[in-house]
N, CA, C and O atoms as CSV, one atom per row, in Angstrom:
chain,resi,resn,atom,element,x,y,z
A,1,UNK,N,N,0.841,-1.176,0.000
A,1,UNK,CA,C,0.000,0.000,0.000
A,1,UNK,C,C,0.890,1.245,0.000
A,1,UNK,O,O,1.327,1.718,1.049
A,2,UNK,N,N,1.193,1.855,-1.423
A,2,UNK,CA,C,1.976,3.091,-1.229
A,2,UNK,C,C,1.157,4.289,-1.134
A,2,UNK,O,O,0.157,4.561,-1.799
A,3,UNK,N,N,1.823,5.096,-0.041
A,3,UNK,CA,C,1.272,6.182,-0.096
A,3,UNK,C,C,1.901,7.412,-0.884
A,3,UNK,O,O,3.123,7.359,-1.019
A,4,UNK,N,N,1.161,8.655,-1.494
A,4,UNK,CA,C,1.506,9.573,-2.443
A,4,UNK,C,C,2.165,10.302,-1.395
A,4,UNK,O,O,1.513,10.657,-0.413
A,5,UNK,N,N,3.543,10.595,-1.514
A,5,UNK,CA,C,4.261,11.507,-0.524
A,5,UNK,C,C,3.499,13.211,-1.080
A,5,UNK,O,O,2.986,13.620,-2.122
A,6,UNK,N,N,3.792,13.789,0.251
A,6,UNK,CA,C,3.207,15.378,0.138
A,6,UNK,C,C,4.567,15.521,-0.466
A,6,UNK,O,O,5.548,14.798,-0.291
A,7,UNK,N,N,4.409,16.905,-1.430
A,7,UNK,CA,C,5.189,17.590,-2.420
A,7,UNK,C,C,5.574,18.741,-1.376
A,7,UNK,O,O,4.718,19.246,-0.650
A,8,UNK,N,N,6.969,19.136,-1.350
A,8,UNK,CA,C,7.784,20.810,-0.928
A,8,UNK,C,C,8.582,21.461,-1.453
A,8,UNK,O,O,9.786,21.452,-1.197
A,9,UNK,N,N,7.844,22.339,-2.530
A,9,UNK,CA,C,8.486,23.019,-3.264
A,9,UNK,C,C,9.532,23.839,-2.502
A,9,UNK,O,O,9.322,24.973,-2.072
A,10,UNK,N,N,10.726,23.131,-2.371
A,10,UNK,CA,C,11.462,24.376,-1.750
A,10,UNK,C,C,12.831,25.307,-2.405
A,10,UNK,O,O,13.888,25.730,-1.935
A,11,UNK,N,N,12.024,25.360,-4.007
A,11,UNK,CA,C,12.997,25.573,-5.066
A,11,UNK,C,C,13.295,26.847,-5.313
A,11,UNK,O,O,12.257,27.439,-5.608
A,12,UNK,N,N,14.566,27.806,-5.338
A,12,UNK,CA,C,14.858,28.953,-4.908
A,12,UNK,C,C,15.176,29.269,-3.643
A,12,UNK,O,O,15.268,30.490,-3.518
A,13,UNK,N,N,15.386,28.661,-2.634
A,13,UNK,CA,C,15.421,28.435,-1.342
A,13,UNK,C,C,17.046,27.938,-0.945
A,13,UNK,O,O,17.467,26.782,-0.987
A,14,UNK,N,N,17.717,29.017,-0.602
A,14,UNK,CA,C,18.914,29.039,0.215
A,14,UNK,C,C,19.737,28.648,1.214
A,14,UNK,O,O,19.485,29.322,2.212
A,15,UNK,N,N,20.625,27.853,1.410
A,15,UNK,CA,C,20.823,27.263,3.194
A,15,UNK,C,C,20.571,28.284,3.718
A,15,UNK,O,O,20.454,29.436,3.301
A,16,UNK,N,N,20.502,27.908,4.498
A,16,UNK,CA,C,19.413,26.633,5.431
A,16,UNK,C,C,18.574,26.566,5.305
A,16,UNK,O,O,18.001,25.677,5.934
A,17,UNK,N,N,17.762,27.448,4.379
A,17,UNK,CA,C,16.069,27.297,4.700
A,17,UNK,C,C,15.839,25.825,4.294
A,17,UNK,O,O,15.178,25.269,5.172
A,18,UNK,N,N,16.149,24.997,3.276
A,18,UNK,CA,C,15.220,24.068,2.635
A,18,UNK,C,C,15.746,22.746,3.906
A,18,UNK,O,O,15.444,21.553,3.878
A,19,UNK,N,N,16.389,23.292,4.681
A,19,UNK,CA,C,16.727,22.345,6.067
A,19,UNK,C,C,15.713,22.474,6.994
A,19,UNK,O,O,15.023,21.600,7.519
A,20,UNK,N,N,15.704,24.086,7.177
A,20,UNK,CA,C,14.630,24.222,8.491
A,20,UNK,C,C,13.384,23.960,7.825
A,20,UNK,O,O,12.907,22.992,8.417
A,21,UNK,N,N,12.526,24.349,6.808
A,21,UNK,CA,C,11.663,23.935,5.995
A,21,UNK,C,C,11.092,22.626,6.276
A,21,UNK,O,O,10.046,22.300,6.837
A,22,UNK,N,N,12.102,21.912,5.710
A,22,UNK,CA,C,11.980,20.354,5.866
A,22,UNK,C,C,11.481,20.057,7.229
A,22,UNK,O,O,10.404,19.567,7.568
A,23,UNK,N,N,12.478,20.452,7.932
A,23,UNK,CA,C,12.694,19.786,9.783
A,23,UNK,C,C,11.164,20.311,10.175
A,23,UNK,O,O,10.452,19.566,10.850
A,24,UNK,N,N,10.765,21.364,9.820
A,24,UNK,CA,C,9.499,21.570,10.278
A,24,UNK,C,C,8.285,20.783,9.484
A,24,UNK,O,O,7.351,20.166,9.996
A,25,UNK,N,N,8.495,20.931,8.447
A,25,UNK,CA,C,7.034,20.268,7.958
A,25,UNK,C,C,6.734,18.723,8.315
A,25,UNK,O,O,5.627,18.191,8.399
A,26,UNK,N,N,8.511,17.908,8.578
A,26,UNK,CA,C,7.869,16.152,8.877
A,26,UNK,C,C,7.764,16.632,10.037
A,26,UNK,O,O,6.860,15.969,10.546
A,27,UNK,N,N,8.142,17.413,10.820
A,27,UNK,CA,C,7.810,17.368,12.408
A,27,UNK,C,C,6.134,17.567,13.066
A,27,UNK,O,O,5.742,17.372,14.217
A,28,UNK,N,N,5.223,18.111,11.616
A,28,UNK,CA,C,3.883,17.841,11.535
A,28,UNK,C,C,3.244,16.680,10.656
A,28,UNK,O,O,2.091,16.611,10.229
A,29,UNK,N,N,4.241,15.836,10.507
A,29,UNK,CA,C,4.042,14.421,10.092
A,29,UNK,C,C,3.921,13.809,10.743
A,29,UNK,O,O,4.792,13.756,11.611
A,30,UNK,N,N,2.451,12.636,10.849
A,30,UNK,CA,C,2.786,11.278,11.607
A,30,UNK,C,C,4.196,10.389,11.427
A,30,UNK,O,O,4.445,10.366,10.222
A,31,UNK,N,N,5.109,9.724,12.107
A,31,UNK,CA,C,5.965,8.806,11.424
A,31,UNK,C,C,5.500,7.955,10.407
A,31,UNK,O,O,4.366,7.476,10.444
A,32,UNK,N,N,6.227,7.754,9.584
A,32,UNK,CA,C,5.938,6.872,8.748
A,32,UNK,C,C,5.654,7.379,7.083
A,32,UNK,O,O,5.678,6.625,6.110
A,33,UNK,N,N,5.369,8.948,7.065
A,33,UNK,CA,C,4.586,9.313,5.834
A,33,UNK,C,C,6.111,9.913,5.595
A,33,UNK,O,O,7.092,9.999,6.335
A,34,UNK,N,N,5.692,10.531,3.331
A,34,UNK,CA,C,7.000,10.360,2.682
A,34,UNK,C,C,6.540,11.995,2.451
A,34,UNK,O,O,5.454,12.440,2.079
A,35,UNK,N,N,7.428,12.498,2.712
A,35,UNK,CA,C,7.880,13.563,2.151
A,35,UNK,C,C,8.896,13.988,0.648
A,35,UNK,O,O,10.109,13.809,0.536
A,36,UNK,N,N,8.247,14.399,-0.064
A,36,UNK,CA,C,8.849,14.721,-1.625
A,36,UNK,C,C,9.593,16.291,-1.268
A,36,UNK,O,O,8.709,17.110,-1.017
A,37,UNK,N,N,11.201,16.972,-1.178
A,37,UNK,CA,C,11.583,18.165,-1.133
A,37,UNK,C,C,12.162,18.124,-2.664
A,37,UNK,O,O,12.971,17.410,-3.256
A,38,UNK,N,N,11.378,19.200,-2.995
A,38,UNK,CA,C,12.627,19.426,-3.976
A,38,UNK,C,C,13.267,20.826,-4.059
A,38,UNK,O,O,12.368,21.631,-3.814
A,39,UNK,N,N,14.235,21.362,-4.258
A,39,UNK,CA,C,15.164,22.273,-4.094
A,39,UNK,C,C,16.152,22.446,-5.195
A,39,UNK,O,O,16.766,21.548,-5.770
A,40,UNK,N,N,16.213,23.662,-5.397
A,40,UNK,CA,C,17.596,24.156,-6.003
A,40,UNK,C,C,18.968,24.742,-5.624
A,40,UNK,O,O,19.867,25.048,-6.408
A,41,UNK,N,N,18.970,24.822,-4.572
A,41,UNK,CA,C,19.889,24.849,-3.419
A,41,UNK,C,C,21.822,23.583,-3.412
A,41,UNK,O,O,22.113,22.595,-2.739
A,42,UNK,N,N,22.447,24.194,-4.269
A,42,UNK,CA,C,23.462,22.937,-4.491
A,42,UNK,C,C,24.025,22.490,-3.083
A,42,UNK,O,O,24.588,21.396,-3.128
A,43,UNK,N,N,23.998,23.059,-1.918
A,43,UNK,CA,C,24.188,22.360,-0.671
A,43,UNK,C,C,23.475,21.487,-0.736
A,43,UNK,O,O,23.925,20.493,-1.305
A,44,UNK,N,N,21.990,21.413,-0.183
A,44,UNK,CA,C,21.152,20.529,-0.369
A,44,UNK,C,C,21.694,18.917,-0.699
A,44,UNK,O,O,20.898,18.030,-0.392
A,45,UNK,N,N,22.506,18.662,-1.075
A,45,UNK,CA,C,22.633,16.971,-1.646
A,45,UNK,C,C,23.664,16.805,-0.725
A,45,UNK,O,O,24.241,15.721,-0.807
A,46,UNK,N,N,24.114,17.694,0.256
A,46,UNK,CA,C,25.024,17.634,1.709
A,46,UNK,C,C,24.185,17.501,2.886
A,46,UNK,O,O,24.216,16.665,3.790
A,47,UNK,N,N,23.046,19.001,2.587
A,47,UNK,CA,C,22.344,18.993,4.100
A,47,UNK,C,C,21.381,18.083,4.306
A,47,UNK,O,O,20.990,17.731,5.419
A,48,UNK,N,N,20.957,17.664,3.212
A,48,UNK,CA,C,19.410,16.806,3.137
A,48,UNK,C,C,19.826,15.466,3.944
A,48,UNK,O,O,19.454,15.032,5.034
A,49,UNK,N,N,20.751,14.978,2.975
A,49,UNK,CA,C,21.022,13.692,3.710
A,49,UNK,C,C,21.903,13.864,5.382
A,49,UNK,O,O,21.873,13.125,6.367
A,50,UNK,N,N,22.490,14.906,5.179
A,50,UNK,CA,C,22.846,14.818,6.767
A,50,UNK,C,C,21.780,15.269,8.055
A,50,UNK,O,O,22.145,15.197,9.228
A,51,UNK,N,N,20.502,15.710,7.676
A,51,UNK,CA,C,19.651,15.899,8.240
A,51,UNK,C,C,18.907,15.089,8.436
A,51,UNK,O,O,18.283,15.074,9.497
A,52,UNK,N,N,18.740,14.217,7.548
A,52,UNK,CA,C,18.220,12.874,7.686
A,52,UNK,C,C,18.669,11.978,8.502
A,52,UNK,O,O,17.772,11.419,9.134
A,53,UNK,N,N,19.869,11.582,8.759
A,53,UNK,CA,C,20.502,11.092,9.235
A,53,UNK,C,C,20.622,11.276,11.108
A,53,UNK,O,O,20.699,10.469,12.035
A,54,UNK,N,N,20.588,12.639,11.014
A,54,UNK,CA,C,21.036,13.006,12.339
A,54,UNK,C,C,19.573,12.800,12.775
A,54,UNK,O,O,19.489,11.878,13.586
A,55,UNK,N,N,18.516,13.323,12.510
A,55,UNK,CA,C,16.842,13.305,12.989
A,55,UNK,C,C,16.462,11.653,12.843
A,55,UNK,O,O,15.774,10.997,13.625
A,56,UNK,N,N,17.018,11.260,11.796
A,56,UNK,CA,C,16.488,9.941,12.481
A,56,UNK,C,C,15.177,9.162,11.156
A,56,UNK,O,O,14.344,8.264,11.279
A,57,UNK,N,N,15.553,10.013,10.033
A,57,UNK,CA,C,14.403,9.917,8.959
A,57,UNK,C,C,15.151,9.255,7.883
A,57,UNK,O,O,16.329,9.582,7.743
A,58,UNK,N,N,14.579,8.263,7.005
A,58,UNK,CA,C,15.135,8.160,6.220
A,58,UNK,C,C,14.945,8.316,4.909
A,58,UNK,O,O,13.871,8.060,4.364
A,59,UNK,N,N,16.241,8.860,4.147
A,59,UNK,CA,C,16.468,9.075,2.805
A,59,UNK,C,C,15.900,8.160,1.944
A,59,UNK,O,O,16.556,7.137,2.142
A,60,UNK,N,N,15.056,7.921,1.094
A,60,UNK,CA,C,14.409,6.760,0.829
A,60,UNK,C,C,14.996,7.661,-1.060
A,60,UNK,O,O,14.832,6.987,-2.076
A,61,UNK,N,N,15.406,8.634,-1.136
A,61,UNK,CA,C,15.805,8.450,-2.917
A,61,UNK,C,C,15.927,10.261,-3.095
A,61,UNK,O,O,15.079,11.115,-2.839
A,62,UNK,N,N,17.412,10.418,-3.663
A,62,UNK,CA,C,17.652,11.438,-4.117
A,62,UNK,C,C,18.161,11.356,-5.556
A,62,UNK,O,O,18.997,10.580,-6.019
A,63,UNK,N,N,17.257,12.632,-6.351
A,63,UNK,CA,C,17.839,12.342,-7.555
A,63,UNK,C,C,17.804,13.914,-8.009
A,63,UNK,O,O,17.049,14.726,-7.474
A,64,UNK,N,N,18.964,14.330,-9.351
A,64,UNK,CA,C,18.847,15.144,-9.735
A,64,UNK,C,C,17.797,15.782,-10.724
A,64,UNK,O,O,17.725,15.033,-11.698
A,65,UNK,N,N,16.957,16.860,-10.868
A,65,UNK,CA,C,15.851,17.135,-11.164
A,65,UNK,C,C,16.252,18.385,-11.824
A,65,UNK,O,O,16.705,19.322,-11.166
A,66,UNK,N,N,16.071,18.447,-13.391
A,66,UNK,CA,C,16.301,19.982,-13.474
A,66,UNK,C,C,17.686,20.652,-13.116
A,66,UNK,O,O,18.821,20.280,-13.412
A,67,UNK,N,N,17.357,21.501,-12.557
A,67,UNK,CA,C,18.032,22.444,-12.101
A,67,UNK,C,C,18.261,22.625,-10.744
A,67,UNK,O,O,18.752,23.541,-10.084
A,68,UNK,N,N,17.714,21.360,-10.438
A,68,UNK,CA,C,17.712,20.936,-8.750
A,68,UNK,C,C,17.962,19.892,-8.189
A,68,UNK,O,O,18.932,19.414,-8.778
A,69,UNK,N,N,17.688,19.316,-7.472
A,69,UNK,CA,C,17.475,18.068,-6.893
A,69,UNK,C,C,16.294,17.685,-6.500
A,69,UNK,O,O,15.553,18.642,-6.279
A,70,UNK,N,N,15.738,16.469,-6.294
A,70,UNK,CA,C,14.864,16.185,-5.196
A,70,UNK,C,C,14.790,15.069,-4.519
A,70,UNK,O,O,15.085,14.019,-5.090
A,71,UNK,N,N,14.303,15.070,-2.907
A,71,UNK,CA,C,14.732,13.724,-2.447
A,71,UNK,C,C,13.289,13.333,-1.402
A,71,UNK,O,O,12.653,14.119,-0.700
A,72,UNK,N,N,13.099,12.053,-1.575
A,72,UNK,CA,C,12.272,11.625,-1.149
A,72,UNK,C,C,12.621,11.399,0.331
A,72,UNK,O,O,13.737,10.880,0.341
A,73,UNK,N,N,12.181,11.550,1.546
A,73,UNK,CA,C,12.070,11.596,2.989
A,73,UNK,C,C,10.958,10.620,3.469
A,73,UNK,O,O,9.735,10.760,3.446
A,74,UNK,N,N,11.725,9.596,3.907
A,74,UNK,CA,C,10.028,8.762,5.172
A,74,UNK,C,C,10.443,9.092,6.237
A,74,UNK,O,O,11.585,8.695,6.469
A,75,UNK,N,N,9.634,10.085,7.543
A,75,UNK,CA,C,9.733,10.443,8.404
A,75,UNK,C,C,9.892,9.492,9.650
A,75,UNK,O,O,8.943,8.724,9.810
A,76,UNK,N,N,10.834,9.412,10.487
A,76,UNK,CA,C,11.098,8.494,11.458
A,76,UNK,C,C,10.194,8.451,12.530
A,76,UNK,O,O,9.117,9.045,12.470
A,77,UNK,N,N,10.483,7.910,13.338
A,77,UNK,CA,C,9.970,7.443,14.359
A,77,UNK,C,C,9.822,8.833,15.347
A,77,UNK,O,O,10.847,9.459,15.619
A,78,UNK,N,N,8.231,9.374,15.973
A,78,UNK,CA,C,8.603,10.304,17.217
A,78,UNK,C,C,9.120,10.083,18.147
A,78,UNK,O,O,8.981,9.004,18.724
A,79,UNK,N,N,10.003,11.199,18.648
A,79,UNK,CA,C,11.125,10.837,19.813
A,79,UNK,C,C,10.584,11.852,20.900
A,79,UNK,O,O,11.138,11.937,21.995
């Protein structure tokens, strides 16, 4: 049963925002649901996954898009 991850346009968006962005919107996620970011931000393919990592969510698929990136997020477990 897949679910349609919510879309976050966070394209034009500068460090840190598409970090804090992120960190806030799964943090109004149940665990478990997928978050779609996508961004134009060339940090981004540094912070995404190290944000993931450190919070506890996982990277489930980053790919280059355009003129951007985008990476799919399943939100971890609440702590």
């Amino acid at each position: 049963m897949a679910k349609t991850p919510a879309v976050y346009d966070l394209r034009g968006l500068n460090c840190p925002l598409p970090v804090l962005k992120a960190r806030k919107r799964l943090s109004l996620m149940p665990p478990g649901s997928r978050l779609l970011v996508e961004t134009t931000d060339p940090l981004a393919v540094i912070d995404i996954p190290a944000f993931c990592a450190e919070a506890g969510h996982r990277l489930v698929e980053s790919v280059p898009a355009g003129a951007g990136h985008r990476f799919l997020i399943e939100r971890g477990p609440a702590v």
